[in-house]
C-alpha positions in Angstrom: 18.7 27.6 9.8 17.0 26.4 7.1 16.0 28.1 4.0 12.2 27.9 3.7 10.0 28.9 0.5 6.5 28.2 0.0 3.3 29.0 0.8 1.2 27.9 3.8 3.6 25.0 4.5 7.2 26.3 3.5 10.1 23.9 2.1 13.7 22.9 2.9 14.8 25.4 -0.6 18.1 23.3 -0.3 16.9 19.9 0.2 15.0 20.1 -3.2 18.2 21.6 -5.0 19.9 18.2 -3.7 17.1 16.6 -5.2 16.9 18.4 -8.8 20.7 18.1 -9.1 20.6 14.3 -7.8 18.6 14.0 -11.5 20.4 16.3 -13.5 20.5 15.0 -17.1 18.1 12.2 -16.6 16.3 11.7 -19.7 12.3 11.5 -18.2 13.3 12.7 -14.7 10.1 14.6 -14.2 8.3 11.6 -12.5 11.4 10.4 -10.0 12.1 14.0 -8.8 8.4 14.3 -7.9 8.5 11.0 -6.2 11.7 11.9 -4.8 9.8 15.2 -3.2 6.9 13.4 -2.2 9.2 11.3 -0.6 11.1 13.7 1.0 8.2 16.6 2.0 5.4 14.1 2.0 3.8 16.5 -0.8 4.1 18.9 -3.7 4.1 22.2 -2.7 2.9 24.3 -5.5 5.8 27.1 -4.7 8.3 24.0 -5.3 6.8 24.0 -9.6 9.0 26.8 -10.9 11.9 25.5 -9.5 11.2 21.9 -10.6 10.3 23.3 -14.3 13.3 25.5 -14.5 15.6 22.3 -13.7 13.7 20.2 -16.0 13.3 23.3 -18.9 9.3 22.6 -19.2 6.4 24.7 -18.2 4.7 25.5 -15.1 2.0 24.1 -16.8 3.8 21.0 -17.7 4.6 20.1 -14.2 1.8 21.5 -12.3 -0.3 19.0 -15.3 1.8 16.0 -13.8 1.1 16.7 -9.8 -2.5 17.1 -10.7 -2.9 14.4 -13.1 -1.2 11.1 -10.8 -2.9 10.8 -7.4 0.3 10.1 -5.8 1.8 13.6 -6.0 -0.6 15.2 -3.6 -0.2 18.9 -3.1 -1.0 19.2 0.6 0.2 17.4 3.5 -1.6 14.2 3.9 -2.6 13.4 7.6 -0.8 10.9 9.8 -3.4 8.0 8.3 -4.6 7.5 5.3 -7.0 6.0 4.0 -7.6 5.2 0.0 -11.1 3.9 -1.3 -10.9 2.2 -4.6 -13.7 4.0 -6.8 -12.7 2.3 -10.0 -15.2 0.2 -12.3 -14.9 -2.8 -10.9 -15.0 -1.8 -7.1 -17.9 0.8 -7.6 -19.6 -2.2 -9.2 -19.8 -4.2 -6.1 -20.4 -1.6 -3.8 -17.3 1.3 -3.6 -20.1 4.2 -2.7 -21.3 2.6 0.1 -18.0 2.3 1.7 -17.5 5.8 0.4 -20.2 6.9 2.0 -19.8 4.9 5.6 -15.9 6.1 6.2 -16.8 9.7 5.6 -19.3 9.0 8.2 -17.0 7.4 10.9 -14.4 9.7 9.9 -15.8 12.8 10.0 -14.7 14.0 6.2 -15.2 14.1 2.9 -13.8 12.2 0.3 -10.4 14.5 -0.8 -10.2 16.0 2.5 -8.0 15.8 5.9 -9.6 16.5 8.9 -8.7 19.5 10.7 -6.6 17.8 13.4 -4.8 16.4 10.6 -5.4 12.6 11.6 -6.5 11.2 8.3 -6.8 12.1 4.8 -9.7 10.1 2.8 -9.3 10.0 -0.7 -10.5 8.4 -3.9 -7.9 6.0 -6.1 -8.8 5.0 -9.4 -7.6 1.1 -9.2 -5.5 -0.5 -6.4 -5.0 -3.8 -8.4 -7.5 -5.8 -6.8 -10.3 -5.7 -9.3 -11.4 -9.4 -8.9 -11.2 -8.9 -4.6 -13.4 -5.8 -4.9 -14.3 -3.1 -3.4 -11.1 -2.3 -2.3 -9.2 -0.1 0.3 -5.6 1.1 1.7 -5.4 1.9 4.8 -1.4 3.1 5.8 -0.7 1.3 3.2 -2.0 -1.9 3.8 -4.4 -3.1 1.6 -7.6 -5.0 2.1 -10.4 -6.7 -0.1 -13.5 -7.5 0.0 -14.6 -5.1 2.0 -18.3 -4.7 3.1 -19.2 -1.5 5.2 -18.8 -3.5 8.2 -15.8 -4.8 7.6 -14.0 -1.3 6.7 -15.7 0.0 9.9 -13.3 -2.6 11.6 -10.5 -2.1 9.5 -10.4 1.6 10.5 -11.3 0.9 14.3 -8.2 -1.6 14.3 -5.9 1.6 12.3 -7.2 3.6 15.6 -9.8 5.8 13.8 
């Protein structure tokens, strides 16, 4: 049996002990471990921070500074798609809040937000690296340019949502 801590969603207790001890000593390990739990729980549960501070000798504060701050830690499970609108400069500059604005409609959320059968999560990233292809998306992953509302509408009909 496993040992589970957490909140809402609970956690493997041991499987992040393999992980904090996997970077023990590690000047800067902070960032890996929190990809490595990401990796491993698909998010940051905020019961995991004490345990991840107390390895590390920071704050709470410290570490609950760096999930918040980097959209990659996300706190909550994510839903079996998701889907990332560019919002950055260059993208909102050629037409980011319309798309923003027509996948919360076909999807059914808000921006930040998983839908309640836990499909897809739809949130905001601040530059996927395609400035001069803009407005941008990821959808699982992939990523596609150029996008016009139409154009996402297909791109999320073809990921099945």
């Amino acid at each position: 049996m496993l040992d589970r801590v957490g909140g809402n969603h609970g956690y493997d207790a041991g499987r992040l002990a393999e992980i904090l001890a996997a970077h023990a000593g590690r000047k800067g390990a902070l960032l890996p471990i929190l990809h490595d739990v990401v990796g491993e729980f698909g998010f940051v549960d905020d019961a995991m921070v004490p345990a991840i501070a107390d390895a590390l000798n920071l704050s709470r504060a410290e570490v609950h500074g760096v999930v918040t701050f980097y959209h990659d830690f996300r706190r909550r499970p994510a839903g079996r798609h998701v889907v990332k609108l560019c919002i950055a400069e260059a993208c909102k500059s050629r037409g980011a809040d319309a798309l923003a604005e027509a996948a919360e409609r076909q999807l059914g959320i808000p921006m930040h937000a998983t839908g309640g059968d836990g499909a897809v999560t739809l949130e905001p990233v601040y530059c996927l690296g395609l400035c001069s292809l803009s407005p941008a998306a990821m959808v699982d992953g992939k990523l596609h340019a150029r996008l016009t509302t139409e154009r996402l509408a297909t791109v999320l009909a073809e990921a099945g949502l």
